[in-house]
MDAnalysis code that builds the backbone (N, CA, C; Angstrom):
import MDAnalysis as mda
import numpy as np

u = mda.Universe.empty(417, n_residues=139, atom_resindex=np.repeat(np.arange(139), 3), trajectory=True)
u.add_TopologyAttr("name", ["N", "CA", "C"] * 139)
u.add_TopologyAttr("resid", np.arange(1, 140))
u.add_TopologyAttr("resname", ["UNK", "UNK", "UNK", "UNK", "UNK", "UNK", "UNK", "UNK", "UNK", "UNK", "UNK", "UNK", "UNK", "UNK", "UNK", "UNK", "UNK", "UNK", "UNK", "UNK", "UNK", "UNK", "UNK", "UNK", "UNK", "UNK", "UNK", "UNK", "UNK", "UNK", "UNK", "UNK", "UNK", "UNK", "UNK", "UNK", "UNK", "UNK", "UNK", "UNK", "UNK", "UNK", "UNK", "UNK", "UNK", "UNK", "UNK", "UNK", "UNK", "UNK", "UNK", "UNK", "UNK", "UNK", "UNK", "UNK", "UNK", "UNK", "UNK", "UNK", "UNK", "UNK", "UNK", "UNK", "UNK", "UNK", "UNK", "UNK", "UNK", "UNK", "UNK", "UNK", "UNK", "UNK", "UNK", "UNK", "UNK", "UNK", "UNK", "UNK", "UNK", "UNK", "UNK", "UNK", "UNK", "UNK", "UNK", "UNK", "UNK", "UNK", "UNK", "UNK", "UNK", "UNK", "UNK", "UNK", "UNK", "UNK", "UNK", "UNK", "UNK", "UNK", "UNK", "UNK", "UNK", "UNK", "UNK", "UNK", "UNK", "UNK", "UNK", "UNK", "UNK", "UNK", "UNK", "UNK", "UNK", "UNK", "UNK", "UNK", "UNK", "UNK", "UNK", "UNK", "UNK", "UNK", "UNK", "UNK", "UNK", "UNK", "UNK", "UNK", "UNK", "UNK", "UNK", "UNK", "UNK", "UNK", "UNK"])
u.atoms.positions = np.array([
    [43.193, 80.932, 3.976],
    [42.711, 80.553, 2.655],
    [41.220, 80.237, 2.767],
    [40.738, 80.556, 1.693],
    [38.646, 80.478, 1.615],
    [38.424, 79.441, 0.536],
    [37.633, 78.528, 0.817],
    [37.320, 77.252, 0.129],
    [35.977, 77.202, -0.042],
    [35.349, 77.843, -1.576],
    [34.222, 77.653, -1.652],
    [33.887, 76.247, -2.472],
    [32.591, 75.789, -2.308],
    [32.358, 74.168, -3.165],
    [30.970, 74.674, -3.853],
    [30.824, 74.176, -5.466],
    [29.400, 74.299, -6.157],
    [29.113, 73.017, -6.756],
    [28.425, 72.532, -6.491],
    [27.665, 71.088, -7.299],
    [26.851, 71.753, -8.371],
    [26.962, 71.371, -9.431],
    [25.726, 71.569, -10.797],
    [25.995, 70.325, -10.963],
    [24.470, 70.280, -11.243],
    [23.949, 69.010, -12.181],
    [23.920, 69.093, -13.761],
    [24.215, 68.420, -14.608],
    [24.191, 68.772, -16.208],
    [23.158, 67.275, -16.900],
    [22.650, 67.312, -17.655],
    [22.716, 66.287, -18.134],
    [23.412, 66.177, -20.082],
    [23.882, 64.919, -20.124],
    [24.463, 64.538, -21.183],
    [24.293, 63.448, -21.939],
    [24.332, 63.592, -23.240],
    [24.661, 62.234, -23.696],
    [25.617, 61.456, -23.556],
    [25.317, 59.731, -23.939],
    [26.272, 58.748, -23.660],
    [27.515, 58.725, -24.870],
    [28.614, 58.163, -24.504],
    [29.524, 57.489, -25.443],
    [29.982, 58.808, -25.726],
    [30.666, 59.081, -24.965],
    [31.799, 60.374, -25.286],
    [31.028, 61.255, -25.467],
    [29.628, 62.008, -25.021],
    [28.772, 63.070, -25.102],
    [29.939, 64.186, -24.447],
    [30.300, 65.141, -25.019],
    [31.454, 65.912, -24.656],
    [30.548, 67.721, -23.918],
    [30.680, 67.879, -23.406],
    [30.019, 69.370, -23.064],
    [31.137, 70.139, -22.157],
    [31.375, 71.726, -22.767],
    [31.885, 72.995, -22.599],
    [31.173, 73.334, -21.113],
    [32.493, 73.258, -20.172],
    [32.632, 73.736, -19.001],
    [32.443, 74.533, -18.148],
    [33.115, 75.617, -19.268],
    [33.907, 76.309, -18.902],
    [33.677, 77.557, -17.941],
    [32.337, 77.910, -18.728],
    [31.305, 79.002, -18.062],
    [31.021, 78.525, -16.819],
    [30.754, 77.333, -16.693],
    [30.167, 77.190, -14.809],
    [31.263, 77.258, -14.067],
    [32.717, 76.635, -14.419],
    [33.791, 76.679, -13.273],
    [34.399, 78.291, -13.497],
    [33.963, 79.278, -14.355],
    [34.073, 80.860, -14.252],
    [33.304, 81.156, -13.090],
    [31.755, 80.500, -13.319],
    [30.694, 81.259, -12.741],
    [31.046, 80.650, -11.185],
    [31.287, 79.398, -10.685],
    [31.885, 79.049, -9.383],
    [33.134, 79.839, -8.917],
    [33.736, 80.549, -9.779],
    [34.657, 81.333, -9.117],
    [34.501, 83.435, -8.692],
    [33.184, 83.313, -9.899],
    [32.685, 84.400, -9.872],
    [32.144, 84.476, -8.552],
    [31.238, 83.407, -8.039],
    [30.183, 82.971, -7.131],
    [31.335, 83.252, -5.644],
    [32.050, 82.533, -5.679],
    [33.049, 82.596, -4.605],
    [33.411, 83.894, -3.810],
    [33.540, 84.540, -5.346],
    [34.065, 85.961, -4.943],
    [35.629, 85.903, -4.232],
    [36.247, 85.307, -4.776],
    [37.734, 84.906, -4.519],
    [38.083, 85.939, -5.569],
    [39.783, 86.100, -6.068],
    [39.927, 86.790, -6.675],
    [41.603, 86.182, -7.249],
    [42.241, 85.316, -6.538],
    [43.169, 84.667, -7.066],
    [43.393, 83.356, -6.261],
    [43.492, 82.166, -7.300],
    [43.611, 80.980, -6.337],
    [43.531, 79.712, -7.793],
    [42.748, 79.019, -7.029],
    [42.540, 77.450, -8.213],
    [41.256, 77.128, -8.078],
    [40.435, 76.465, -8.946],
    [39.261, 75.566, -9.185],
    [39.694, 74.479, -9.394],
    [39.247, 73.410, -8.685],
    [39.260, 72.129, -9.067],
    [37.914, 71.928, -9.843],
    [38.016, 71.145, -10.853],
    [36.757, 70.870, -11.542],
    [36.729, 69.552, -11.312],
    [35.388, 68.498, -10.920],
    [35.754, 67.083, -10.619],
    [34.512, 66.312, -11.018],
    [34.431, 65.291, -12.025],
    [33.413, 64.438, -11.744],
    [33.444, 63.104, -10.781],
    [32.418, 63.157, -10.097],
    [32.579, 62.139, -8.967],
    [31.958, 60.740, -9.943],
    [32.001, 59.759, -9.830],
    [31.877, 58.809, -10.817],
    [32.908, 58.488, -11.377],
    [33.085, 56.861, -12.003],
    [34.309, 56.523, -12.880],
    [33.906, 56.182, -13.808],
    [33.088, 56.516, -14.667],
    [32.847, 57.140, -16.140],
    [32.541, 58.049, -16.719],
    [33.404, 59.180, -16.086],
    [33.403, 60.433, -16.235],
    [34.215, 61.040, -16.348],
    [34.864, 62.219, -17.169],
    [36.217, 62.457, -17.373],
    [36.302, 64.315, -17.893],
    [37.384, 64.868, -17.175],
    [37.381, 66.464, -17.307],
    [38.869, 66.988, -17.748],
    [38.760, 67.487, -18.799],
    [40.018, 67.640, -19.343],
    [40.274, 69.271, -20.414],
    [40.860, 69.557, -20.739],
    [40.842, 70.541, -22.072],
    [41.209, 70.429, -23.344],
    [39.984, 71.161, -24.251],
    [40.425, 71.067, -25.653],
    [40.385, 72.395, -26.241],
    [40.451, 72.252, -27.633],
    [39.435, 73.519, -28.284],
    [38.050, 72.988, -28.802],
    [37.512, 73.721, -27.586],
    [35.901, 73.058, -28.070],
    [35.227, 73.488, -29.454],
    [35.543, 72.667, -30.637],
    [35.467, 73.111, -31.967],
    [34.960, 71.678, -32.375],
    [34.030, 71.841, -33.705],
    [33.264, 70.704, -34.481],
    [34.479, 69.209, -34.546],
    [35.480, 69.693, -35.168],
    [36.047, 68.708, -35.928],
    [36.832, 67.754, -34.653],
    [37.267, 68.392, -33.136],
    [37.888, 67.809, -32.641],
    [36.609, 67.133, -31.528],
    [35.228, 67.508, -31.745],
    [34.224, 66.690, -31.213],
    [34.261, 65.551, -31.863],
    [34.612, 65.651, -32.925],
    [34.352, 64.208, -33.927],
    [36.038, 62.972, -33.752],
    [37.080, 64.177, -33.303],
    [37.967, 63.541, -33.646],
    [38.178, 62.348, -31.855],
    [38.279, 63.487, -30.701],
    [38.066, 62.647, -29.609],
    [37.664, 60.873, -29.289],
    [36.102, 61.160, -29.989],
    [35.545, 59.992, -29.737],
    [36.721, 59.035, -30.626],
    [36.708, 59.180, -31.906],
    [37.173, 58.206, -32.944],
    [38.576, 57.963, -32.347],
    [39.500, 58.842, -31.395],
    [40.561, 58.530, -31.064],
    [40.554, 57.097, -30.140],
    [39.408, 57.684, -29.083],
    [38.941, 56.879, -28.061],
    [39.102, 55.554, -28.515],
    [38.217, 55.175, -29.400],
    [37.668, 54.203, -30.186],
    [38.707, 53.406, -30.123],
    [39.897, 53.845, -30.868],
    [41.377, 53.350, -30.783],
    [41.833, 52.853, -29.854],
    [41.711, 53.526, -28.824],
    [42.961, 53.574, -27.117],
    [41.840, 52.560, -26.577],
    [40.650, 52.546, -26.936],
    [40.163, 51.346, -25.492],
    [38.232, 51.231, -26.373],
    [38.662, 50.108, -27.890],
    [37.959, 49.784, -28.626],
    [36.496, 49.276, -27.871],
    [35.919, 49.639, -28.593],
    [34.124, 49.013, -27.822],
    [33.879, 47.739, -28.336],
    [34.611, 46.806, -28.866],
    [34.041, 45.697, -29.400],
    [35.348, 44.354, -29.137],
    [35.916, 44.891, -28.035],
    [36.755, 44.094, -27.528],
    [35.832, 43.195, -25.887],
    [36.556, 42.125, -25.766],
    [36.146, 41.551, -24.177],
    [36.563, 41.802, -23.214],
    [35.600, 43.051, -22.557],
    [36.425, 43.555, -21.299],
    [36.330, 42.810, -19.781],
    [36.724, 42.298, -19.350],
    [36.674, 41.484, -17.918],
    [35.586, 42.026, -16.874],
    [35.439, 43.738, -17.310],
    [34.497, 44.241, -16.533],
    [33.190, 43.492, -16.682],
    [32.579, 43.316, -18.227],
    [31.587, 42.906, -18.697],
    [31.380, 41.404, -17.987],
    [32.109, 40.753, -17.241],
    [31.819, 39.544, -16.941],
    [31.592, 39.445, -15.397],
    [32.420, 40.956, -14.979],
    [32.096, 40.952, -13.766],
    [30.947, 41.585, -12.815],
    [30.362, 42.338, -14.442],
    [28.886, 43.150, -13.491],
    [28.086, 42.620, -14.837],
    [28.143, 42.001, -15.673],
    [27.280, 42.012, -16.625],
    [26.985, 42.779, -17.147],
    [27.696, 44.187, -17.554],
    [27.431, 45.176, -18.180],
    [28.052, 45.369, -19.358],
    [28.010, 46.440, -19.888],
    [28.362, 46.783, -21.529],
    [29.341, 48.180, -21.529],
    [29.959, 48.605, -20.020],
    [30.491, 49.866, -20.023],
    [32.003, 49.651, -19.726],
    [32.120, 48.070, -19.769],
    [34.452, 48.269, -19.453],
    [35.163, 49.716, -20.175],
    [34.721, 49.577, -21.771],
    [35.064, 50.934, -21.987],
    [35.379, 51.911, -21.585],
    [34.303, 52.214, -21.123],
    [33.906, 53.456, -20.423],
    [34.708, 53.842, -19.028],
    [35.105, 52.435, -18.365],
    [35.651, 52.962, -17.311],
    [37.907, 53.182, -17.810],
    [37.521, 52.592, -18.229],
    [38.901, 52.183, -19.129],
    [39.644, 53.750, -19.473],
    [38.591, 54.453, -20.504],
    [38.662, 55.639, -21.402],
    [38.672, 56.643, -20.107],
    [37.976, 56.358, -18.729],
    [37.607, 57.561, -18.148],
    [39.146, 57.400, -17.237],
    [39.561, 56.326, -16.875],
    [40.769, 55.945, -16.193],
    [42.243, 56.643, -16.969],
    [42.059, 56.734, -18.507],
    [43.211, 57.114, -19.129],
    [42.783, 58.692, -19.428],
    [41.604, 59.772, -18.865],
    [41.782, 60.857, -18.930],
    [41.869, 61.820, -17.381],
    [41.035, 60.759, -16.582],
    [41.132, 61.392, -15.451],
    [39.953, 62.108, -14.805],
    [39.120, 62.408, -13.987],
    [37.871, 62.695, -13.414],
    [38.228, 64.445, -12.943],
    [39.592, 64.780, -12.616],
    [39.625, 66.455, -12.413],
    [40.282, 67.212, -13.138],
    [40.338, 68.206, -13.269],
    [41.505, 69.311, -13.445],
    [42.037, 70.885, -12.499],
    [42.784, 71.333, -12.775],
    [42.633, 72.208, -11.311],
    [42.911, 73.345, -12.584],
    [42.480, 74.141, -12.289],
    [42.753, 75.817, -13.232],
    [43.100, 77.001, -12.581],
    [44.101, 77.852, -12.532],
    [44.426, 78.471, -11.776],
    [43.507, 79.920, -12.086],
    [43.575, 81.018, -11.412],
    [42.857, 81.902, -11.924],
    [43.481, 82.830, -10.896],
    [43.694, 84.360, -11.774],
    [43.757, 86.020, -11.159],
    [42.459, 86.705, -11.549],
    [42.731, 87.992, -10.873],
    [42.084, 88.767, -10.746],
    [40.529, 88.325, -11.244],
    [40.220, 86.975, -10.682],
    [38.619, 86.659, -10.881],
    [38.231, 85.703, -12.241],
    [39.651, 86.241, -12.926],
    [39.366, 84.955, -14.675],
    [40.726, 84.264, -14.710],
    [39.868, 83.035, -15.061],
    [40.423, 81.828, -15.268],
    [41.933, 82.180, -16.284],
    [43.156, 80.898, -16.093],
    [44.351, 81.066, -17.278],
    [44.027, 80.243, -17.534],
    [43.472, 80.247, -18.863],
    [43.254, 79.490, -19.893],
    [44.285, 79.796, -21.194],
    [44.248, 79.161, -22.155],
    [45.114, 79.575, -23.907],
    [43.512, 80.246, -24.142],
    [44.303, 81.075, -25.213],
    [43.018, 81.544, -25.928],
    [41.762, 80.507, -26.479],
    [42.634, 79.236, -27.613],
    [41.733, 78.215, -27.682],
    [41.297, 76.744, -26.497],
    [41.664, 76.876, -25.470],
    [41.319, 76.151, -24.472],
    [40.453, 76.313, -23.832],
    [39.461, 75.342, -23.521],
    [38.286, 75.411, -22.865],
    [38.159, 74.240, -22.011],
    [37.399, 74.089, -21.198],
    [37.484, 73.118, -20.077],
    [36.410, 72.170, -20.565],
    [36.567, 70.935, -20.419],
    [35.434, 70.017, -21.391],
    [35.531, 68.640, -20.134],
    [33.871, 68.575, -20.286],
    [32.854, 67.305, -19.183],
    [32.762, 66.485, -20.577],
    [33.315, 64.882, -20.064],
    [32.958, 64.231, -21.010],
    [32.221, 63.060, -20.104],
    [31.296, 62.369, -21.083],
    [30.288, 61.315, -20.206],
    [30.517, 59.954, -21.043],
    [31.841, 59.148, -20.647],
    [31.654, 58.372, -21.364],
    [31.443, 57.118, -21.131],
    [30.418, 56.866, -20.137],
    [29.007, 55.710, -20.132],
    [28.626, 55.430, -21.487],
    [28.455, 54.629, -21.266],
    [27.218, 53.937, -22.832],
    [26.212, 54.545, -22.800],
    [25.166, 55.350, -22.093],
    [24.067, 55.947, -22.444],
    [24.046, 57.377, -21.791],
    [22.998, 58.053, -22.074],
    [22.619, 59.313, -21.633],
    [22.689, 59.490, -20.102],
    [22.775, 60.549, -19.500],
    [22.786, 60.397, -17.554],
    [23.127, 61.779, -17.160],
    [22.391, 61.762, -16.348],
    [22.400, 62.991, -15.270],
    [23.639, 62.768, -14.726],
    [24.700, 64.155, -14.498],
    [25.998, 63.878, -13.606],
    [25.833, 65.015, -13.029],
    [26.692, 65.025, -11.861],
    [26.881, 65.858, -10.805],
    [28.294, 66.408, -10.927],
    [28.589, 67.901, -11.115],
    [29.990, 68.260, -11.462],
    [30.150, 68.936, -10.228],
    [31.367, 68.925, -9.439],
    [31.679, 69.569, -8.661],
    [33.083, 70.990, -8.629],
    [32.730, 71.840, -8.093],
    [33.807, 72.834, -8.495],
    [34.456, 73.241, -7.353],
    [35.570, 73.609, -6.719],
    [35.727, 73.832, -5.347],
    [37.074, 74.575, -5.458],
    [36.900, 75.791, -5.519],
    [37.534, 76.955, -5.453],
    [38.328, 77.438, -4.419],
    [39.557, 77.575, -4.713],
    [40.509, 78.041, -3.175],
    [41.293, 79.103, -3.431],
    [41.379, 80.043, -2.421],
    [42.022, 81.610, -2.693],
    [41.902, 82.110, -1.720],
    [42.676, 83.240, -2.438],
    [42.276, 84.838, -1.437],
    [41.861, 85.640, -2.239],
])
């Protein structure tokens, strides 16, 4: 088995800044030159989170506002007392989606649904450079 690894850097906005994947963990498998196997897609960080949607207007809007719900920003998070910061949220929201996903792929393209796309979400309180990692395994 052949194990290739690609780091890209992206940058994003804060508070659920959501950005389409999908093309770089193609292009890491293109890059590989594998031809059937898996991508792991991974953000290293714990306010960071990689998952799938249909990357479409209304469910950019709907995500965050769900969020909002499952792990509110205007609650007292224990984190905040323990670093003095303003991001419990953030680690909270990134804990209930998860930092990887693995995608299987033939003949060189990804199985995806037609409307599924692979989605980097950054949900820190502010803007930030992240480091995505992709690491491809096959024959």
């Amino acid at each position: 088995m052949t194990v290739f690894t690609k780091n890209v850097e992206v940058q994003i906005k804060g508070d659920v800044g959501m950005m389409d994947i999908t093309s770089l963990a193609m292009g890491a498998v293109s890059e590989s030159g594998l031809k059937n196997g898996t991508v792991t897609c991974f953000v290293p960080g714990s306010t960071g989170a990689i998952s799938t949607i249909e990357y479409e207007p209304g469910l950019l809007k709907d995500i965050p506002r769900a969020l909002e719900v499952i792990a509110p920003s205007d609650i007292d998070y224990e984190h905040h007392k323990t670093w003095h910061d303003d991001n419990g949220k953030s680690h909270v929201r990134a804990t209930l989606i998860g930092p990887s996903l693995v995608v299987p792929f033939t003949d060189g393209k990804l199985i995806l649904g037609t409307w599924q796309q692979i989605v980097f979400m950054n949900l820190d309180t502010s803007s930030r450079r992240r480091r995505l990692v992709f690491q491809v395994m096959g024959e």
